[in-house]
N, C-alpha and C positions, 0 to 999 in steps of 0.2 A: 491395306496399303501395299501391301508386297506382289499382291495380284494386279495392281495398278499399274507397279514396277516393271511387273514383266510386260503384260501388255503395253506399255509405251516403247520398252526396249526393242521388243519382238516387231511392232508395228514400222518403229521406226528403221530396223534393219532395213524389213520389207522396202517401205517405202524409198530409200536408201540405193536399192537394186536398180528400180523403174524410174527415180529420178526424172530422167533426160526424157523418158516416152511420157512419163505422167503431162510433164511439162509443155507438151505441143499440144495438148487438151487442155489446158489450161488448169488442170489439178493440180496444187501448191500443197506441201509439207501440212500448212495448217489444216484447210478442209478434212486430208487425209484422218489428222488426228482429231477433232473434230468429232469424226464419224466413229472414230475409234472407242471415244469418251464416251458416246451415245448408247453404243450397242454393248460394252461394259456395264453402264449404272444400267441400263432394262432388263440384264441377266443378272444383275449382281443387286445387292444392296448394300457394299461398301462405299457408294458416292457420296454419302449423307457426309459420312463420316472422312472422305477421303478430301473434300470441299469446307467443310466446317472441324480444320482440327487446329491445334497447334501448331503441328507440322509443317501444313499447309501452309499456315501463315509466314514462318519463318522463311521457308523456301522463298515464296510469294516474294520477301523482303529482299533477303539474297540477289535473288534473280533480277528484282528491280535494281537495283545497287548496280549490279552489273551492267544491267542493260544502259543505265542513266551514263556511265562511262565510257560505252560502245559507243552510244551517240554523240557523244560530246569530242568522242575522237575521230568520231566518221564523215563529219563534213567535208562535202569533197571543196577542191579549190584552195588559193594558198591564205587565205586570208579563214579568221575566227568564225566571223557569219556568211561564208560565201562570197563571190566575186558583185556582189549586190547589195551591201548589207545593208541600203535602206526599203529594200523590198522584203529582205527578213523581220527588217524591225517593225514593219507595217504590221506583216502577217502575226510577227509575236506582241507588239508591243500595244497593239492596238485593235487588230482583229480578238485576239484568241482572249480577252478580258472581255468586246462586248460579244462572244460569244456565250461567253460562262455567264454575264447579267440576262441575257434575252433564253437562255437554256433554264435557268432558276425563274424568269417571269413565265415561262412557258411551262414550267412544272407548276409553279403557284398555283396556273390555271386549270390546268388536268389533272394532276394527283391531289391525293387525299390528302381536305384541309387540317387533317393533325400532324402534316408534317410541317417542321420550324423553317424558316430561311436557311438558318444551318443545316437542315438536313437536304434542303433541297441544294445549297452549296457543295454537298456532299455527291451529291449524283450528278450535276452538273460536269463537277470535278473529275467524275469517270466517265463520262462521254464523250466532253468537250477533245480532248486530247489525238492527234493523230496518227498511226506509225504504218508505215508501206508496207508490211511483212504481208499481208492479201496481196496488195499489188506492186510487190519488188521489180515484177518486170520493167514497170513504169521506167522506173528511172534509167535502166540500163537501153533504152529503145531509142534510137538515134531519129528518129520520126516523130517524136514527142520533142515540140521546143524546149531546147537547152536551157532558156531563162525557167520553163515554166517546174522540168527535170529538181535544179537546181531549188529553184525556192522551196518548192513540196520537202525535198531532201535536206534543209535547214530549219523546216519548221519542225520537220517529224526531228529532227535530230534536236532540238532544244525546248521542245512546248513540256514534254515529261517535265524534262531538270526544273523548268519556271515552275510547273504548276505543282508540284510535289509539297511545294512547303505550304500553299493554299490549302492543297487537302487537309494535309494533317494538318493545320488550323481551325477547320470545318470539322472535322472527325473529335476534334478536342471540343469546340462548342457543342458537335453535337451529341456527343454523350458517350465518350469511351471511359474508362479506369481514370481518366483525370478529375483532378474536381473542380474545373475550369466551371463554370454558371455562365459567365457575362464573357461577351467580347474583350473586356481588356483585361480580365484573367487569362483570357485563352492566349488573347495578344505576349501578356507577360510570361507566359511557357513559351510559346512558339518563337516570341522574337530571339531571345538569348541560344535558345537551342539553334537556329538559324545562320547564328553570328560566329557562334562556335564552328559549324559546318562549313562556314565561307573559309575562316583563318585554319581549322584544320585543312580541308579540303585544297586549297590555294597553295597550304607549305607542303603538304606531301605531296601533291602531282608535282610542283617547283621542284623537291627533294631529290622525287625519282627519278625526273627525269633529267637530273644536271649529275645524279650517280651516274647514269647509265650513258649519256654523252660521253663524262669522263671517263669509265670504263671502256668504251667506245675506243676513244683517242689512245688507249694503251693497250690495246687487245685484249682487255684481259675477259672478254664476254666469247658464246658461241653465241649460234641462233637458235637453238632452243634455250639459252640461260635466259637471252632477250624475252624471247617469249613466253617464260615462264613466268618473268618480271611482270611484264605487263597484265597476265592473268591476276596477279596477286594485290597489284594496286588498287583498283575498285574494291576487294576485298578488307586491304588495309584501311583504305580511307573509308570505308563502312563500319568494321567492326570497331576501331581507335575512337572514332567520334561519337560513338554509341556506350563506351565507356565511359566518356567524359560527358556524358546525359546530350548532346547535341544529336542536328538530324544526320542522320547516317547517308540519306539519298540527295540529300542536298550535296553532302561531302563527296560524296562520287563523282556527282556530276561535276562540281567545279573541279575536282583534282583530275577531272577528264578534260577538261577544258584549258587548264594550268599544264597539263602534259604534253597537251596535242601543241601548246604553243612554244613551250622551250624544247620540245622531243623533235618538232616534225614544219611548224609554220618558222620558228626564226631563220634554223638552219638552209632552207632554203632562198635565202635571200642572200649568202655565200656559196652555197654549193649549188650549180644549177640541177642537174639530175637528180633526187632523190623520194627514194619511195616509201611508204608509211608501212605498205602492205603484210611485208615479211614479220612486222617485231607483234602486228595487231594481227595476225592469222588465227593464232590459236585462242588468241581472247574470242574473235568474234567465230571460231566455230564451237565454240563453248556455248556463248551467249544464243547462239542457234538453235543449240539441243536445246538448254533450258528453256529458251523460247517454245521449242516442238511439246515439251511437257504442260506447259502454260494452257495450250491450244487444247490437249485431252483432258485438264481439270474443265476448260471453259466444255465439254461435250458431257462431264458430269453434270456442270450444273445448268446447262439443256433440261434436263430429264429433273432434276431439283425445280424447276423454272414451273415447269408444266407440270408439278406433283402442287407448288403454290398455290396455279391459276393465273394467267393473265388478264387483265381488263382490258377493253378498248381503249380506257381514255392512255395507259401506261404505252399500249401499239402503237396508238400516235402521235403521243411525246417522242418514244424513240425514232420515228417515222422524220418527226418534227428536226431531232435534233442532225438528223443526216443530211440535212434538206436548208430549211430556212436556215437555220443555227449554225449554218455550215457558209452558207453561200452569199447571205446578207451580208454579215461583218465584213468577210472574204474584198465584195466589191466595194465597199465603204470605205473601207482601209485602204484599197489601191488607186479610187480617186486622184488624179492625178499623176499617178506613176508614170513610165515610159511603158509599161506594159500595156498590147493590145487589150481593145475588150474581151474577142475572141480567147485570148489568155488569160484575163481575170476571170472569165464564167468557167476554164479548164480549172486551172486551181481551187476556186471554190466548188466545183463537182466533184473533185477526184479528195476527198476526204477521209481514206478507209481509216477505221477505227480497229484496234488491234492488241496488241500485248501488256502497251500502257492502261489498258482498260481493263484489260480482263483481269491484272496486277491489282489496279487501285478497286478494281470492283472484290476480291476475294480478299482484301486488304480489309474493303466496308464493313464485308459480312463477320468476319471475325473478330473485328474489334469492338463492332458496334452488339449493343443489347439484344439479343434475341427479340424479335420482333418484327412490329411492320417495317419499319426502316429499313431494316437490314435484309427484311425481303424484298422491298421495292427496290433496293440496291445491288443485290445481284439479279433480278428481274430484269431493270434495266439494262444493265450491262452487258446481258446474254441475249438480248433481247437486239442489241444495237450492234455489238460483236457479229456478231450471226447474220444480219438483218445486209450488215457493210461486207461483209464477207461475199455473197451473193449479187451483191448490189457493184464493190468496186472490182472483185477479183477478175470475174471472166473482163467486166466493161473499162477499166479504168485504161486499159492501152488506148482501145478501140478513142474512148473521148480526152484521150492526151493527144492524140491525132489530129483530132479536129481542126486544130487553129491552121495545122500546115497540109492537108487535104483541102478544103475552102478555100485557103491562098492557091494550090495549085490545081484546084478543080477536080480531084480526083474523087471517084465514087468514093460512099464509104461503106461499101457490100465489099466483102475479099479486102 
């Protein structure tokens, strides 16, 4: 573990240096570490162990916690779901469910028939899920339609928060330290734990963020108190609600949601100018590193993946889930919208799969019984991580372009 320490430290200085050059090549924070993760576990054989520990898992939790907060307070625009929200709610409310039914029909049919419905709910759970961190550039490229920018960046920002208490509902049917059997035992853990995460989650981000207005209006804050503040909240509303037996990553998200609206969406509907940026800096260059750490256990378990064994049929479910599982619901759901086709087929292609995956996938293996599941489970996820990685990083500008290149007729070489 300590030699993991360093080399993620040391990598990431490196990386850290070259930033700005990496980045005209199209080499992103992740890939780098990645590569890092890879050539560590082939010299070492502390990844067994750096991937399958408790530690791991905790962090794993943490880090999600946090990250579920980032997103929920990063949506750009002044409004909760975007200046769109029925094009979010398409992509969340109705895509991203039959995605998770037709991801679990499409394992039924490829992986191996000893796995339950719940466990293929289980893997579903960690693919299904979106986040830009491959392809950040996306959304910052004034050449990729703004509708299409803006959805991708509310989906990726709330699919985690929705889907987090499905998993662990799935993880409890399918066979962790709970003794959940049936569906409405598992229902009778997960609902109450759920409800607890909403009303904690909901009073503390209301809490903080009506201290820290009223703090505000008296002086009595700097800008580093500010942003120390906001580091600690995802933290509180995680560890509080984990004491009182509820979900922890439910409560993040919503006390992320509950913040962004009394901290950052009301007040602008009084004060014209104001900006989120300053108070949520140091959360999200937190949430960053940990993220950079995430991307070098996912390079451990590369090299775990292929000590397994992959099968064909596991390559083209993940194959499957980048593709059909991605881009079917995508345009079914926007039927009808105000959105071009040319911009429904963008959205549905540009799917990178990322941090939220590689979280709930080192989440699976840990919790879940040693076994095939829980191999098939980080298989997948490494397998699909990796696979989107390649797939959306260098490509996902080049086809967020598309809709406005065809309208203007521009090649799309250079």
């Amino acid at each position: 573990m300590i030699a993991s320490l360093v080399v993620i430290v040391a990598v990431t200085g490196a990386w850290s240096l070259v930033a700005g050059r990496l980045e005209r090549w199209h080499v992103r924070a992740p890939l780098v570490m990645v590569v890092a993760g890879i050539v560590t576990a082939i010299f070492t054989s502390a990844y067994v162990d750096t991937v399958n520990s408790t530690v791991a898992q905790h962090v794993a939790e943490v880090i999600l916690a946090v990250l579920l907060f980032v997103d929920a307070t990063e949506v750009r625009g002044g409004r909760l779901f975007g200046d769109e929200p029925g094009l979010a709610a398409r992509a969340l409310l109705i895509a991203m469910p039959l995605s998770l039914g037709l991801a679990v029909l499409i394992g039924w049919v490829l992986l191996p028939p000893s796995l339950s419905w719940a466990a293929l709910l289980v893997i579903a759970c960690i693919v299904v899920p979106i986040d830009l961190a491959p392809a950040e550039s996306l959304v910052r490229d004034r050449l990729v339609p703004a509708r299409v920018r803006e959805l991708l960046n509310v989906e990726s920002g709330y699919n985690d928060g929705i889907m987090s208490p499905v998993f662990l509902f799935a993880l409890i049917l399918a066979g962790t330290s709970s003794s959940a059997d049936t569906p409405l035992e598992a229902l009778g853990t997960a609902v109450p734990s759920a409800v607890k995460a909403i009303l904690a989650g909901a009073g503390l981000g209301l809490l903080i963020a009506a201290l820290m207005n009223l703090a505000d209006r008296h002086g009595w804050t700097t800008g580093q108190s500010r942003r120390i503040t906001v580091v600690a909240a995802p933290l509180l509303a995680y560890t509080a609600t984990v004491a009182i037996s509820g979900n922890g990553f439910v409560a993040a998200f919503v006390c992320g949601i509950a913040f962004r609206y009394l901290r950052h969406v009301r007040p602008r509907h009084h004060v014209k100018q104001r900006t989120q940026t300053p108070d949520l800096q140091l959360l999200e260059d937190t949430a960053a590193m940990a993220t950079i750490a995430m991307w070098f256990y996912l390079g451990n378990a590369v090299v775990l993946t292929v000590r397994y064994g992959v099968s064909w049929q596991l390559a083209v479910y993940c194959l499957a889930v980048l593709t059909i599982v991605r881009v079917g619901p995508i345009l079914l759901s926007l039927l009808g919208s105000t959105m071009t086709w040319r911009e429904r087929l963008v959205v549905g292609a540009v799917g990178p799969r990322g941090t939220t995956s590689i979280v709930f996938g080192l989440l699976a293996f840990n919790d879940l019984p040693e076994g095939e599941l829980a191999a098939i489970a980080l298989a997948t996820m490494t397998i699909t991580v990796i696979a989107s990685v390649l797939l959306h990083g260098p490509g996902a500008v080049a086809v967020g372009r598309l809709p406005e290149r065809l309208r203007s007729g521009t090649s799309l070489v250079g």
